[in-house]
C-alpha positions in Angstrom: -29.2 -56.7 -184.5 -27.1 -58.7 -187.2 -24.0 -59.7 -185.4 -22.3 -61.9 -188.2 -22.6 -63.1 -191.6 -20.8 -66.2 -192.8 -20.9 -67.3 -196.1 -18.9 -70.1 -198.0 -18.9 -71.4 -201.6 -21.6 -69.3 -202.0 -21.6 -67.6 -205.7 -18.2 -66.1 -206.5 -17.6 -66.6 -202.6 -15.4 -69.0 -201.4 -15.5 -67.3 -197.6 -16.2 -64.6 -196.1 -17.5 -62.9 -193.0 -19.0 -59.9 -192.2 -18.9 -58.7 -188.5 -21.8 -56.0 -188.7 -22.1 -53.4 -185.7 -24.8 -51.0 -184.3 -26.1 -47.9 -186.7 -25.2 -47.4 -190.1 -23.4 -50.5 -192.2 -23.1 -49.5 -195.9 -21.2 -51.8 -197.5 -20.0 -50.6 -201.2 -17.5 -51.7 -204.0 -17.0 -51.9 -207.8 -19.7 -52.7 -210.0 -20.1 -56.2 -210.3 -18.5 -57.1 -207.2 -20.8 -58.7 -205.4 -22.1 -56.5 -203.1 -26.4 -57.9 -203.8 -24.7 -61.2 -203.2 -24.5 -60.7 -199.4 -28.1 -59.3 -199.0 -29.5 -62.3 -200.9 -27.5 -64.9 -198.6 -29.0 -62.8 -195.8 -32.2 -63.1 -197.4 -31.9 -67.3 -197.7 -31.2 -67.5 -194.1 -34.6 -65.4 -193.6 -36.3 -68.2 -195.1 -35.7 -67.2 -199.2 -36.2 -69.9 -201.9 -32.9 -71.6 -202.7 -31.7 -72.5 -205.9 -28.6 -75.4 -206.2 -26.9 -72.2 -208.7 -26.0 -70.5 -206.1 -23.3 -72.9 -205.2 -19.7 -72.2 -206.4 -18.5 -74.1 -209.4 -16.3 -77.0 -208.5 -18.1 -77.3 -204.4 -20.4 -79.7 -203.0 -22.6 -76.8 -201.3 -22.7 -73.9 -200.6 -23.0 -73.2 -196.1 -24.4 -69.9 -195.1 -24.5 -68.9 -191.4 -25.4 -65.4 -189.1 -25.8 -64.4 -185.5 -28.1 -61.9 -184.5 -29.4 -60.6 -181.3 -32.4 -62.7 -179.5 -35.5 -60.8 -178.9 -38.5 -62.1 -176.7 -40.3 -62.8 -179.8 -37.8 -64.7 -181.1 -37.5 -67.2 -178.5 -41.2 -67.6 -178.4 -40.7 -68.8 -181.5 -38.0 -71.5 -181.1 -39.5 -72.6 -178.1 -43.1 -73.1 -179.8 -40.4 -75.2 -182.3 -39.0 -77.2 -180.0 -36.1 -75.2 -180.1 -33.6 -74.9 -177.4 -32.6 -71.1 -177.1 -28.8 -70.6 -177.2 -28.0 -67.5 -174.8 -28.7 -64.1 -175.8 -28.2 -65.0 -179.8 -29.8 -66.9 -182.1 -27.7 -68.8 -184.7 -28.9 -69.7 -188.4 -26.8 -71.6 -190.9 -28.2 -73.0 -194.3 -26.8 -75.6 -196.5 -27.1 -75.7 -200.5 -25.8 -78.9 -201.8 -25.4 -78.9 -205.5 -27.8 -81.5 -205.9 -30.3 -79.3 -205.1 -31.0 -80.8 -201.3 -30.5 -78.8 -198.4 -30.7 -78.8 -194.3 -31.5 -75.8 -191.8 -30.1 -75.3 -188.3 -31.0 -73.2 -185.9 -28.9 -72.7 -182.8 -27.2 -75.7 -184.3 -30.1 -77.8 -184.2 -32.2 -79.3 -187.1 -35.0 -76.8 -188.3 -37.5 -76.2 -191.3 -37.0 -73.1 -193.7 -40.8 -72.4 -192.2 -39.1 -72.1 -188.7 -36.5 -69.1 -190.7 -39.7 -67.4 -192.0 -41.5 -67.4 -188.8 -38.5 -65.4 -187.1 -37.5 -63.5 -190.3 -39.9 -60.3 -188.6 -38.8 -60.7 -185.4 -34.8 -60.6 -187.0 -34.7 -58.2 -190.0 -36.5 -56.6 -192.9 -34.7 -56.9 -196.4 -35.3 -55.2 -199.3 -33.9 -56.6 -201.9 -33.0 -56.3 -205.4 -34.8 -59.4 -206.3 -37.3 -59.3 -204.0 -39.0 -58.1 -200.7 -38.3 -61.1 -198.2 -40.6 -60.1 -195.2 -43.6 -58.5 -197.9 -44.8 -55.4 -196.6 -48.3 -56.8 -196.2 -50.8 -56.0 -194.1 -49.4 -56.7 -190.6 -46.6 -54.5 -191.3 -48.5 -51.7 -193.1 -50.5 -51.7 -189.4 -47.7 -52.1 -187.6 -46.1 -49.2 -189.0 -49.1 -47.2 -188.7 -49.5 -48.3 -184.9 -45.8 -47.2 -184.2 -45.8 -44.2 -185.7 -49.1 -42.9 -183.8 -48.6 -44.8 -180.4 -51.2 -47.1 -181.0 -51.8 -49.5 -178.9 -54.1 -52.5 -179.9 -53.6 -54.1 -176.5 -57.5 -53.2 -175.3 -58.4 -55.2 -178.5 -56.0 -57.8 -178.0 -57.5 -58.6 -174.7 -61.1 -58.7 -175.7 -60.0 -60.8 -178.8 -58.6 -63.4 -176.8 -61.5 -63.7 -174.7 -64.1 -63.6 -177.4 -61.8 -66.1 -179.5 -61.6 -68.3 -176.3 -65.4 -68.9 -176.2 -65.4 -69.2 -179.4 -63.3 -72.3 -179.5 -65.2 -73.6 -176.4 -68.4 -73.3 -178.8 -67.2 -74.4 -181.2 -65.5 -77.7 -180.1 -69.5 -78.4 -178.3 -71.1 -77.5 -181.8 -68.3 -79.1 -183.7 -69.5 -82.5 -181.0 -72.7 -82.3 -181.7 -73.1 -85.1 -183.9 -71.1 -87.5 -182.2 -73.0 -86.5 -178.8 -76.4 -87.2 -180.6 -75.4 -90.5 -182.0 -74.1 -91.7 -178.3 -77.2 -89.9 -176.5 -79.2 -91.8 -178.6 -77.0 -95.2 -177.9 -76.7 -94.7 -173.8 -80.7 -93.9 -173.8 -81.4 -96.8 -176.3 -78.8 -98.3 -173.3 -80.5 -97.1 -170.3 -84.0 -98.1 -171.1 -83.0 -102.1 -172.3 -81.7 -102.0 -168.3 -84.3 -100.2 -166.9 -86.9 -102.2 -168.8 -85.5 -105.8 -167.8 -86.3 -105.2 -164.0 -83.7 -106.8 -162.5 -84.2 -108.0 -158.9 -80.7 -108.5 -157.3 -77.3 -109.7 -158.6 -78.4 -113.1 -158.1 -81.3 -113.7 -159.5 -79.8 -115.4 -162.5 -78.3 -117.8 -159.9 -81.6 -118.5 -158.1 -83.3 -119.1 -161.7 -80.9 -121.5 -163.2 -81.4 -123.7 -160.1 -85.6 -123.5 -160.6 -84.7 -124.2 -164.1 -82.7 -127.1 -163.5 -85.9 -128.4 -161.1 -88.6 -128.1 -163.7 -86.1 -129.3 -167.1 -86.3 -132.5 -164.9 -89.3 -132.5 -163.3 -90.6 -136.3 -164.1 -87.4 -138.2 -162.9 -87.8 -136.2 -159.9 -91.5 -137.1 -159.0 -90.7 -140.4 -159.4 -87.2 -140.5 -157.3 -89.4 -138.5 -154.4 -92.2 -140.9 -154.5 -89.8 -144.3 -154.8 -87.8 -142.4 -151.8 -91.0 -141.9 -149.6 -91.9 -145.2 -150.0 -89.1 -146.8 -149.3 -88.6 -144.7 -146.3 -92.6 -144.4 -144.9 -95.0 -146.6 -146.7 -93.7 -149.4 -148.1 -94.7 -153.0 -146.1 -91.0 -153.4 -145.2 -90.4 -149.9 -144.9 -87.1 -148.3 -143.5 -89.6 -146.3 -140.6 -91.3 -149.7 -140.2 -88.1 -151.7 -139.8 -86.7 -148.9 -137.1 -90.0 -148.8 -135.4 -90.0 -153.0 -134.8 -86.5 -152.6 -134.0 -86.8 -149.7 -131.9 -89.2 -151.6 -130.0 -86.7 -154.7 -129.1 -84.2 -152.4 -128.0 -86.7 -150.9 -125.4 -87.3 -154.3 -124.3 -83.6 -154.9 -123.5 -83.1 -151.4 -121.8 -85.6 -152.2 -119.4 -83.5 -154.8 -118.1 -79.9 -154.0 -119.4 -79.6 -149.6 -118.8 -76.9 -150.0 -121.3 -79.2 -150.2 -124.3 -80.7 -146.8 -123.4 -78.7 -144.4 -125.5 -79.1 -147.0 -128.6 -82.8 -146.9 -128.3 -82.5 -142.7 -128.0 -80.3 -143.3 -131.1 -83.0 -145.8 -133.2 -85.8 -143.3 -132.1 -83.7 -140.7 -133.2 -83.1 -141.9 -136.8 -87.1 -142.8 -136.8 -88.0 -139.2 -136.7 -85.4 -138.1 -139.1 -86.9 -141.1 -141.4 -90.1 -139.4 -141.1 -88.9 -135.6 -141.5 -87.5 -137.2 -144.7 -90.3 -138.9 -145.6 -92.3 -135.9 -145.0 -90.4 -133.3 -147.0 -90.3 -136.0 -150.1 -93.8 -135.5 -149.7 -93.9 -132.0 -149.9 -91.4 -131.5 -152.8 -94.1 -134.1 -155.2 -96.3 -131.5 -154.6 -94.5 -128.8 -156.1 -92.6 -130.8 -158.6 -95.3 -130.9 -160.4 -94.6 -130.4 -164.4 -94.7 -126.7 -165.1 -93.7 -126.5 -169.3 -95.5 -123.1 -168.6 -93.1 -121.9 -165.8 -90.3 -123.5 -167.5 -90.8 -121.5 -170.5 -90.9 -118.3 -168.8 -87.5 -119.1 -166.4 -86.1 -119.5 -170.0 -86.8 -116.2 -171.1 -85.9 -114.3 -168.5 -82.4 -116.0 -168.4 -81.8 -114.8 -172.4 -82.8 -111.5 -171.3 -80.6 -111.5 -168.5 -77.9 -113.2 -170.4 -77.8 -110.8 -173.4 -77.4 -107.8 -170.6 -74.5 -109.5 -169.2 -72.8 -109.9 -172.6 -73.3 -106.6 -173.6 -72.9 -104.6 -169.9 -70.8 -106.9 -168.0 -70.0 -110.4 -166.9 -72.0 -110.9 -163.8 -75.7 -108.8 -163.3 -73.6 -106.3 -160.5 -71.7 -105.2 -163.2 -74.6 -104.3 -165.7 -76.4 -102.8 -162.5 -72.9 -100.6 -162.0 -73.5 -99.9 -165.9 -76.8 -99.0 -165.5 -75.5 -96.5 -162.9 -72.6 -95.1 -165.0 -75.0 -94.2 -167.9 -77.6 -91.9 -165.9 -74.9 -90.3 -164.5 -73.2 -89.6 -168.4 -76.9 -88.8 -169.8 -77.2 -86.2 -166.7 -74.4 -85.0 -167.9 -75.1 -84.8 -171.5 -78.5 -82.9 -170.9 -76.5 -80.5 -169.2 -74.3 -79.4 -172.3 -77.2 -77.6 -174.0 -77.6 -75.3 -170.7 -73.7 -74.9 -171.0 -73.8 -74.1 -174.6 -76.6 -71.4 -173.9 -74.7 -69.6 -171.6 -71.2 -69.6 -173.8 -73.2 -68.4 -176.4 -74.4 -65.1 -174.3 -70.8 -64.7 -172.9 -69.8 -64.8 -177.0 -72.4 -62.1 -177.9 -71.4 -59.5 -174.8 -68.0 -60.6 -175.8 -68.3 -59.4 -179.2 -70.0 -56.8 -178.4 -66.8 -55.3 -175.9 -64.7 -56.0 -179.2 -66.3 -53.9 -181.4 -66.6 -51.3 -179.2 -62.8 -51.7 -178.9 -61.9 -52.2 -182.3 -63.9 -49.1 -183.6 -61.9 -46.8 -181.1 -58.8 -48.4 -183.0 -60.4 -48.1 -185.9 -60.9 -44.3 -185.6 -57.6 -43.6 -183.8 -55.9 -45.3 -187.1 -57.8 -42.9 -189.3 -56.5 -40.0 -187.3 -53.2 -41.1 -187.7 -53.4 -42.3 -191.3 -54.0 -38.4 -192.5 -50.6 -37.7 -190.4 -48.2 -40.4 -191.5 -49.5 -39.5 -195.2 -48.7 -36.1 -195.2 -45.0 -37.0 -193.3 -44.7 -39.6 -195.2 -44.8 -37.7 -199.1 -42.9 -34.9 -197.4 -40.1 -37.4 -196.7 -40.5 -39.5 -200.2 -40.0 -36.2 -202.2 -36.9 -35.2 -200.1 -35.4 -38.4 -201.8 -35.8 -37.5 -205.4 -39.0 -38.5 -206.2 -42.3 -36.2 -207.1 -45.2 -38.7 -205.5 -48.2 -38.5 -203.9 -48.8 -40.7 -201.3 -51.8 -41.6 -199.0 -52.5 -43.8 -196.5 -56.0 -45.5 -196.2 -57.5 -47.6 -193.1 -60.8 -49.8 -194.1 -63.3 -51.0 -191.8 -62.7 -54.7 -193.1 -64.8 -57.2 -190.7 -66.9 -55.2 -188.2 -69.9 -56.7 -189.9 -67.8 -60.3 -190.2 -66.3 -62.3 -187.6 -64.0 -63.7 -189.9 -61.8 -60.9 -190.4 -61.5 -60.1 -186.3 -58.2 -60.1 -185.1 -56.0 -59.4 -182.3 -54.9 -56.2 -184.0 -58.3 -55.1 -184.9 -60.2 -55.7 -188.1 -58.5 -52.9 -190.3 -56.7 -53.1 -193.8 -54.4 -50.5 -193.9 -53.1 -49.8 -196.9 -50.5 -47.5 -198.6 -51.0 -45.8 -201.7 -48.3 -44.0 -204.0 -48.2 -42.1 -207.4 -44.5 -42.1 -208.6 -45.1 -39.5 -211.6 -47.3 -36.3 -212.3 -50.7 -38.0 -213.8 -50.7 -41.2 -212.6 -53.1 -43.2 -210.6 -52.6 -43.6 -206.7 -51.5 -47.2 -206.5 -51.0 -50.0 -203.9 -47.2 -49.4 -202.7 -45.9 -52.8 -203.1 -47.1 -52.9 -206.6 -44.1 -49.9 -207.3 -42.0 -51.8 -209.8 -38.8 -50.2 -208.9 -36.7 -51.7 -206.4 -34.9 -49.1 -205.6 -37.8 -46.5 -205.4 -40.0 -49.2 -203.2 -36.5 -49.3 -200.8 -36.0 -45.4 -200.6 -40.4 -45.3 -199.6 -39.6 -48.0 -197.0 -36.6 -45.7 -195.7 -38.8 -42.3 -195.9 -41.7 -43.9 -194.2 -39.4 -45.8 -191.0 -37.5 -42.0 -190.7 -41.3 -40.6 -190.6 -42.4 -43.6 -188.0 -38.6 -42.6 -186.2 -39.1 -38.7 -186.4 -43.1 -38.5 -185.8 -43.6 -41.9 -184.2 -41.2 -41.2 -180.6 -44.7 -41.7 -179.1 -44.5 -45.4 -180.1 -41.3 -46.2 -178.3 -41.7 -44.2 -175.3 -45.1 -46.2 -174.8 -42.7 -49.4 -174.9 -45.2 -50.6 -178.9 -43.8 -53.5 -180.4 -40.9 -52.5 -182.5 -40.5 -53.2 -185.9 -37.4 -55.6 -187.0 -34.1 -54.2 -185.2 -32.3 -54.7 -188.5 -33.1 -53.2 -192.0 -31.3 -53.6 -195.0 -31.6 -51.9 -198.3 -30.3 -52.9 -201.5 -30.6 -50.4 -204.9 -31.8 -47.4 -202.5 -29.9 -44.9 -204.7 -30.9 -45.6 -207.9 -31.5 -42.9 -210.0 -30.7 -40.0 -207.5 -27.5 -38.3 -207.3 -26.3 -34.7 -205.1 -28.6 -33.4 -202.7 -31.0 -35.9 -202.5 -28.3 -38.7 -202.3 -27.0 -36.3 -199.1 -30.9 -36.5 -197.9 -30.7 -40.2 -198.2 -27.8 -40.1 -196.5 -28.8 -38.6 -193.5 -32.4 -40.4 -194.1 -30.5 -43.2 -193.2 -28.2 -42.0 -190.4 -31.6 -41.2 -188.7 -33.3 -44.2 -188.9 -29.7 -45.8 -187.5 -29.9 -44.5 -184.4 -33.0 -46.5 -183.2 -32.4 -49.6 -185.3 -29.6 -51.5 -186.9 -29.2 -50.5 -190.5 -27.3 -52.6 -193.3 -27.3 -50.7 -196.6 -25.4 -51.3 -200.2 -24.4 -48.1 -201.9 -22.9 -46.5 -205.4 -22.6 -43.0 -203.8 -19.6 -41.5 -202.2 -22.6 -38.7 -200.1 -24.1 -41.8 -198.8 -21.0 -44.1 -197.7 -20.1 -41.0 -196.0 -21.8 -41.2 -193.4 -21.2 -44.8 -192.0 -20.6 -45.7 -188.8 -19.4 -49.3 -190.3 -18.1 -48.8 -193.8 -17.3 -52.8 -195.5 -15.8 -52.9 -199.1 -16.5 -55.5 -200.9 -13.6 -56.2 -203.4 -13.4 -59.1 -206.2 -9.7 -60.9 -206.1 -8.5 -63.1 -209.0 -6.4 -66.4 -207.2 -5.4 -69.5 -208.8 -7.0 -68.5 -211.8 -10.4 -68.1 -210.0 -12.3 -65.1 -209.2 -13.2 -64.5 -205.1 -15.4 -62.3 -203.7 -14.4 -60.8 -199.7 -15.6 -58.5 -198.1 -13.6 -56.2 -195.1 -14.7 -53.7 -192.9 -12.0 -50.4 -193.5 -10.0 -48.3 -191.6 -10.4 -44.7 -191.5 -7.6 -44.4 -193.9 -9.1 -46.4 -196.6 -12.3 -45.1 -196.2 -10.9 -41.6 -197.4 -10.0 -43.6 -200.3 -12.8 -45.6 -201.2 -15.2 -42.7 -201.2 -12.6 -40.6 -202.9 -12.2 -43.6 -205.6 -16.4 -43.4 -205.8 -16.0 -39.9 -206.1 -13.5 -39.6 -209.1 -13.4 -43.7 -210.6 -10.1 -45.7 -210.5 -7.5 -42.6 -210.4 -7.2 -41.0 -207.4 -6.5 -37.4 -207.1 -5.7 -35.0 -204.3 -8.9 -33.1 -205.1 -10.8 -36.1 -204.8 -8.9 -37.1 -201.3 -9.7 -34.0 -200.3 -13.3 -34.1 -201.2 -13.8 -36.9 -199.5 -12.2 -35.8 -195.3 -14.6 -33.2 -195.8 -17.8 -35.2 -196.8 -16.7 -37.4 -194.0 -16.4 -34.7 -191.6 -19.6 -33.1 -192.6 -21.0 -36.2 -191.9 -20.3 -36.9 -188.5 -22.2 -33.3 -187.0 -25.3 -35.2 -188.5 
């Protein structure tokens, strides 16, 4: 429900506020006062396009604020915003600079004018002189439908979300597909140069730089052994031979001195460590040998194992780990296409539970279309019009994915003929504004008096406030009476906000706002008021009979006002 509307330098406005209550808010006043002004304020807040004329002459912009009631789907939306709720009421202001530039807030913080559209349905339906803010398109021709049946898509909803979810999931592995080729191709290309290099243990590049070390020098070190093992063994004056001979003296002298005994243990010690020296010099010329051949090959197998550490890791345990990681990821990766080949048999029984649920809807929403049609054209012609109406549900997608939805795959859509001979045609092509707002109010009072099934089943309502701009146009007596109490109807299950040339309308508000021009300072202002009971005697009696005001008028109008209030 619209609690408040605030509006400042806005138009002929310099401020005024508008404290709307529950029912039926007609607001009326002489021509030219400014009574569409209000509803298209309403309708910028809703997300409308703005235009720097609308701020008064002589300001820097124009501020435009309301407070209506929160509803669950409101706060949904601010919080999918990043928008902090505010209680039970949601505030919107908009500023108009006459530069052109302007800011939104909602709930006092910084917003978008997409942010006002997205909770313009959850917040109010206008119908406008100038235009339809929230267009009666296809969501709302179904959701009127829906409500006035007792519909509920919920079945369909449920196996849409589930048949969307796998769809995603499918999606996002098909949508993959390339980028998982390209790297199943790199870790196999990965995998094999590993594999293929047969790597012993973590240190065999360790164990191969010191053989290559060996054989890149092998001369020098045949010729240091063999110098060595002379010097040591075979020389004439060799260092065994010079132990030996002095080995021998000290044996002399510890046969008569005992004290010489450990030295000669110690000279024959050093002999046989001479000679275990001598002999493994000996050994080592035999495999020193020059080997280009082996050299050559101990080369290679260190670039191999050299480019693996480079590209894998820095030491061969980390391209082994590597090595490890990748069959894991390539196990993994062959396992997708069993994955994707059971999604894809979830997605067709899936579908196939959403059709089946989306052609009961489909067939319940025929039903109900032949119903609201006939209600619907008994309720236009009550409000001086001669039309035909119809109301036509087409199977839009059952053959095409692409059209599924939550709320089934229907296109409902509404079909009038205004005058005797002319074509049925789309209802919001009617050009009239005021004829397209008194359909909108004969089809909600047919939703409100044929639809109770809806709201008793707890449906998702449609906005909590409607407002109606030109609805009297062209009608005038009894059908301005039927409009009337059209309205009055439709007020008692939703807010209604309405602007008015006809005393049998006004009569039956439960709020009744005048909207009067003032002339101050040499400057014209628009205000608006809500009236007392006394003045609203007058004001009707006034629309009744023009400025003068008569007793017979006066009159007239306590009785339309107490005939009103047995409605």
């Amino acid at each position: 429900m619209l609690l408040e509307l605030r509006a400042e330098n806005y138009a002929v406005m310099d401020h005024a506020v508008a404290v709307f209550g529950p029912g039926l808010n007609l607001l009326t006043g002489e021509t030219g006062a400014g009574k569409s002004i209000l509803i298209d304020a309403l309708a910028l807040l809703l997300g409308g396009k703005a235009s720097c004329d609308v701020v008064r002459f002589g300001a820097e912009r124009a501020v435009l604020g309301c407070v209506f009631e929160s509803t669950p789907g409101a706060e949904e939306i601010l919080e999918a915003n990043g928008i902090d709720p505010e209680g039970d009421e949601i505030l919107l202001r908009r500023e108009i600079a006459s530069s052109g530039k302007g800011r939104v807030f909602v709930n006092n913080q910084p917003a978008t004018v997409g942010v006002l559209r997205l909770l313009a349905p959850e917040l109010a339906l206008v119908h406008a002189q100038s235009e339809t803010l929230v267009a009666f398109d296809g969501a709302q021709r179904q959701l009127l439908l829906d409500r006035f049946a007792g519909i509920s898509s919920e079945e369909v909803r449920a196996a849409y979300t589930q048949w969307r979810d796998r769809q995603e999931k499918i999606e996002a592995l098909r949508g993959q597909e390339q980028d998982r080729l390209r790297l199943l191709d790199l870790w196999s290309f990965q995998s094999r140069e590993i594999t293929m290099a047969e790597i012993q243990n973590p240190d065999e590049d360790q164990r191969l730089e010191a053989e290559k070390r060996v054989l890149a020098n092998s001369e020098r070190l045949y010729t240091s052994a063999v110098a060595a093992r002379e010097l040591l063994y075979e020389a004439e004056v060799s260092v065994e031979a010079l132990l030996g001979g002095a080995l021998r003296h000290v044996e002399d002298l510890a046969r008569f001195d005992e004290s010489f005994r450990e030295t000669a243990q110690q000279l024959a010690a050093a002999k046989a460590s001479v000679e275990d020296a001598a002999a493994a010099l000996r050994d080592f010329e035999g495999r020193v040998a020059a080997s280009p051949e082996r050299l050559v090959e101990i080369e290679d197998r260190l670039a191999v194992l050299e480019r693996l550490k480079r590209k894998y890791g820095g030491t061969l345990a980390e391209v082994m780990e590597f090595a490890q990681d990748l069959a894991a990821k390539l196990e993994e990766m062959e396992s997708r296409d069993a994955r994707l080949a059971e999604l894809e048999r979830e997605l067709a029984a899936l579908a196939a539970r959403y059709i089946e649920a989306a052609e009961r809807l489909t067939a319940d929403r025929r039903a109900a279309a032949a119903r609201l049609a006939k209600a619907g054209q008994r309720q236009i012609n009550d409000l001086a019009m001669q039309a035909r109406f119809e109301v036509e549900v087409a199977d839009a997608g059952r053959e095409n994915p692409r059209e599924w939805t939550a709320s089934g795959w229907d296109r409902v859509e509404y079909r009038i003929a205004t005058n005797p001979g002319e074509p049925l045609r789309p209802l919001t092509e009617i050009a009239s504004g005021g004829e397209m707002s008194r359909v909108m109010l004969a089809l909600k009072v047919s939703v409100e008096a044929g639809g109770g099934a809806g709201l008793r089943r707890g449906r998702t309502a449609l906005p909590r406030t409607l407002i109606f701009d030109e609805i009297d146009i062209g009608i005038g007596g009894r059908a301005a009476e039927a409009v009337g109490q059209k309205l009055k109807t439709l007020s008692r299950s939703q807010q209604v906000i309405c602007i008015t040339h006809l005393p049998q309308i006004a009569a039956f508000a439960d709020q009744h706002f005048l909207i009067e021009k003032i002339e101050r300072a040499g400057r014209t202002h628009t205000g608006i008021r809500q009236m007392t009971p006394e003045e609203r005697v007058e004001e009707i009696a006034r629309m009744l009979s023009g400025a003068s005001l008569t007793e017979t008028s006066l009159r007239h109008a306590e009785q339309m006002l107490k005939a009103s209030r047995v409605v």
